[in-house]
N, C-alpha and C positions, 0 to 999 in steps of 0.2 A: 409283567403283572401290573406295573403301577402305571396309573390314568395318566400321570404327569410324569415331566421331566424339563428337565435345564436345556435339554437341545431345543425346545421349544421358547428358549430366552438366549438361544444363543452360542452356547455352549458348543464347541468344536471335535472334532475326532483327534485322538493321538495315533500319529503315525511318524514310522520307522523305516527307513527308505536307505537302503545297505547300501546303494551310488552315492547317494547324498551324503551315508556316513563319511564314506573313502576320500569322495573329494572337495567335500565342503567343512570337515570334522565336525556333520552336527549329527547328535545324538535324535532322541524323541520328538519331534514338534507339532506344535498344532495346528490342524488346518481341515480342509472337508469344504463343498460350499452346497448349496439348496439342502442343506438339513433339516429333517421335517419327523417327529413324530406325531403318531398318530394311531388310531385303531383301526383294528384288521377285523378280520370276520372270524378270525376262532373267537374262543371261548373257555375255559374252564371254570367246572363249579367247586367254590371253596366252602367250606360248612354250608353245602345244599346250597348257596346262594352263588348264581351266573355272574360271569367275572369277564370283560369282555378284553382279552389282549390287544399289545399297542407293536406295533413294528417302529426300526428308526428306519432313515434312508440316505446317503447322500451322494456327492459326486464328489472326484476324485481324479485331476490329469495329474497322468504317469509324467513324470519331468525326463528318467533316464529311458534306454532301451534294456531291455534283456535286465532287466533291477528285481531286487525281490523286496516288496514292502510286506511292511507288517503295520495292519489296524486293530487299536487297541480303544473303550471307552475312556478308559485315563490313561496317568503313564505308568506305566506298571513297577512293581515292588517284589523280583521274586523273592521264593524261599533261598534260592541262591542266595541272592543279593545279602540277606540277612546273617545268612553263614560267612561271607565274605568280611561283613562288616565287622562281625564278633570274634574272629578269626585273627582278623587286623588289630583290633582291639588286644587280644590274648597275647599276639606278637610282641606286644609292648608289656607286656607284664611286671617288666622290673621298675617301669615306668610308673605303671600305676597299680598302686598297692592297697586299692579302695574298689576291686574289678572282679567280681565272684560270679563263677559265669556256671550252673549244673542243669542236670536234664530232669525237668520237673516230671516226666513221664512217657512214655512210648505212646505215638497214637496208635489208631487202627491199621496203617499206610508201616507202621513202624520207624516212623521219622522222630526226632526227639521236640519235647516241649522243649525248648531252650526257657532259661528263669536264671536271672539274673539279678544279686546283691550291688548295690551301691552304695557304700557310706567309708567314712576314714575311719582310718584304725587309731582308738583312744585306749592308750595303755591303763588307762583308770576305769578298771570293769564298772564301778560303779554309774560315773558318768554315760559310759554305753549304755546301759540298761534303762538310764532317763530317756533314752533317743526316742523320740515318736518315728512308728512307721508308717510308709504312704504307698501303696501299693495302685501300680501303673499296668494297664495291661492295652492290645492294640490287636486288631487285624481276625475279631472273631468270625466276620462276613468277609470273604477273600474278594469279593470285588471293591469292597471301598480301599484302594490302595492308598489312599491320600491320610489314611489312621499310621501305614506303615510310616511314613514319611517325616509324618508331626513325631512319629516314635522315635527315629532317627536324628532327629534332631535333636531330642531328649535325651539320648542316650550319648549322643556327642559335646552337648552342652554338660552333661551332668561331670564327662569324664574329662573335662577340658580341666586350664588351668585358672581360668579367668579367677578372679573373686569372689564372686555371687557364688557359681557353683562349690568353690571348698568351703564356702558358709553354709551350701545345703546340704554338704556329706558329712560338715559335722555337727550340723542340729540333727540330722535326719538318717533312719533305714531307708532305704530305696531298694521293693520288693517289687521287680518289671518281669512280664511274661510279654515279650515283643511281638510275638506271631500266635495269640491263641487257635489257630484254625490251619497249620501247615498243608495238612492232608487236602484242605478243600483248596490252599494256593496252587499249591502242588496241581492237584486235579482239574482248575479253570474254575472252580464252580463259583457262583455270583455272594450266593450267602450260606451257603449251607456246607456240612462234614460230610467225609467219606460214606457215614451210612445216610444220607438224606436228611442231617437232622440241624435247624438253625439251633448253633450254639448256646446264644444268648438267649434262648426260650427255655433253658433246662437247667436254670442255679435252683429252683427249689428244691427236686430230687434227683442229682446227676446221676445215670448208670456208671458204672466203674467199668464195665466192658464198652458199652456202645459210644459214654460221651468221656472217655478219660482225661480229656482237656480238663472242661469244668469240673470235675470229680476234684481232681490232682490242685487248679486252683482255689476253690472252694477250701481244702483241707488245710496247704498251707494260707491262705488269709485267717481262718479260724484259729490255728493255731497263733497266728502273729500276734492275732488281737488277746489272747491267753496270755502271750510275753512280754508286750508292751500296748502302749496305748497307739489306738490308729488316728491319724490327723486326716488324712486322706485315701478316697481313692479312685480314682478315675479310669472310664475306660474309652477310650478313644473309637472313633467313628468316623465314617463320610456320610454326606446326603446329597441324592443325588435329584435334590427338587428345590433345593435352596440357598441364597448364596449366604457370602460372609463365616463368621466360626460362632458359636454358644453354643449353650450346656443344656439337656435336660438332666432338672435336681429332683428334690423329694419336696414334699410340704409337712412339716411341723406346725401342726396344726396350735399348739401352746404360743410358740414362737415362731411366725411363717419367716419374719428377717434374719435366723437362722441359718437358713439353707441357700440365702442370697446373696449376701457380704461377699461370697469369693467370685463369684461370676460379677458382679459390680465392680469390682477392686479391679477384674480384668479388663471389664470394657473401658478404665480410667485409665489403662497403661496400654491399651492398645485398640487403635482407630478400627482393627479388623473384627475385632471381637465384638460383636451385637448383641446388649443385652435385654432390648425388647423381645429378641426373637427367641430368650432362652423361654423355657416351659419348666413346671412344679410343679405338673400335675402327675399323679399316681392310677392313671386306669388300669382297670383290673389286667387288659390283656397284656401289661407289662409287667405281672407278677413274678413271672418269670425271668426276667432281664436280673443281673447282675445290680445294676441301680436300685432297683426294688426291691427284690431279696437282699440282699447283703445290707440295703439299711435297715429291712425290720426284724434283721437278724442281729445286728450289730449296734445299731441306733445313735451312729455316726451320721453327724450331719453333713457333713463334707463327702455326699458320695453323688460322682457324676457323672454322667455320659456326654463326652466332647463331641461335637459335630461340626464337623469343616467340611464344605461345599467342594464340589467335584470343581466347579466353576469360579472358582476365587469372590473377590468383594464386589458389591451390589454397583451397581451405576450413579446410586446416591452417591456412596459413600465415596467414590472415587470424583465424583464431581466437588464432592467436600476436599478431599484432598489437596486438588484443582487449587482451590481459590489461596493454600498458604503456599503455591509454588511460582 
């Protein structure tokens, strides 16, 4: 559907070559050569208005005989993999005593919303109830895998031992829905749930049968923000038109530097993070998103949508890099 794409800047196929596994022990890697999209002669019409589709294309020598490859647009993130990870996690349990792992809801697929608690156990009720919550969620378009990933690593930082992270499990709740969209992972589908429906277009009125993801998240965030105060909440994304990672925020029209300070603060602790490229603006067709709704339901300014590039950091930036190596 979209006119654009990163393979058009460069951007490589992920593949999976079960010879190469065996006898080279590599996993996923990147490669493909004369990659070209471009439009094709179909068509579809979206609200009455002609929509002209794009095909990709590329080439591909087989290295083994008799091998079975697998091509993938990125590298993939299953639901598997997510069970595996949380699984492992739960193994450890005596280890980590800050690790609340429950099924926020059954989809349609009847696989479970996995929703997960993070914070340290403070025998002084009262100090818990000071805790601000920050509520993290990833993976509602089952193609951008690279949401799962950033998730993943969130979830491994958070549970680590380091320092940083026990300063953030005991300033903070940590309320993560890692996989909102299993049924569409599950299914292959690009952006959309088991009945056809993009997730993140339906936080204003969730159906409780058709969209139970968002219904089930929707309920417990409202209830959070009833319990304590919310600092944050973010939900994670890929794009697959643009490189580098930033945020679209909200605009506070009162205070627009408001909704800016944390995506600033990020681009100053991290070379990858591009803050020109974040956006604050509110059009209407985003009313729907999770970002939208949730802040003029809530009117937290700290609510944001992460977006990391299919294709990692821009060729500036890595030319910048360049010059302190």
């Amino acid at each position: 559907m979209k006119s654009y794409s990163l393979h058009n800047k460069g951007m490589q196929i992920a593949i999976y070559s079960e010879k190469k596994a065996e006898f080279e022990k590599t996993g996923w890697f990147i490669g493909g050569k004369e990659i070209q999209y471009y439009h094709n002669s179909l068509f579809k019409y979206v609200r009455e208005s002609k929509r002209l589709l794009s095909s990709l294309s590329f080439k591909y020598e087989f290295e083994f005989d008799n091998d079975t490859v697998y091509f993938a647009n990125t590298i993939p993130f299953l639901y598997t993999d997510l069970i595996r990870d949380l699984n492992e996690i739960q193994r450890n349990d005596l280890k980590y005593d800050f690790f609340y792992r429950k099924s926020l809801c059954s989809t349609l697929a009847g696989n479970g919303l996995d929703y997960l608690t993070i914070t340290s156990n403070d025998p002084n009720p009262e100090l818990y109830e000071k805790k601000q919550g920050i509520v993290l969620m990833a993976r509602v378009h089952p193609g951008e895998t690279v949401s799962s990933w950033m998730m993943k690593g969130i979830i491994d930082f958070l549970c680590s031992d380091c320092e940083e992270a026990s300063y953030l499990r005991n300033s903070f709740v940590f309320k993560i829905i890692p996989m909102m969209n299993p049924d569409g992972v599950v299914s292959g589908n690009y952006r959309t749930s088991l009945a056809g429906c993009d997730l993140n277009r339906r936080w204003i009125n969730p159906n409780e049968v058709l969209h139970p993801e968002i219904y089930s998240a929707k309920q417990m965030i409202l209830k959070l923000s009833s319990q304590r105060q919310i600092a944050m909440i973010c939900d994670l994304h890929g794009h697959s038109g643009a490189n580098n990672i930033f945020m679209y925020g909200n605009d506070i029209k009162e205070n627009s530097a408001e909704t800016r300070v944390f995506p600033l603060l990020l681009s100053k602790i991290n070379d990858c993070f591009n803050f020109p490229q974040c956006s604050f603006k509110m059009s209407k067709s985003k009313y729907g998103t999770a970002r939208v709704n949730l802040f003029h339901e809530l009117s937290i300014p700290n609510i944001f949508t992460i977006e990391a590039s299919f294709a990692g950091i821009s060729r500036e930036v890595i030319k910048f890099f360049a010059l302190f190596i």
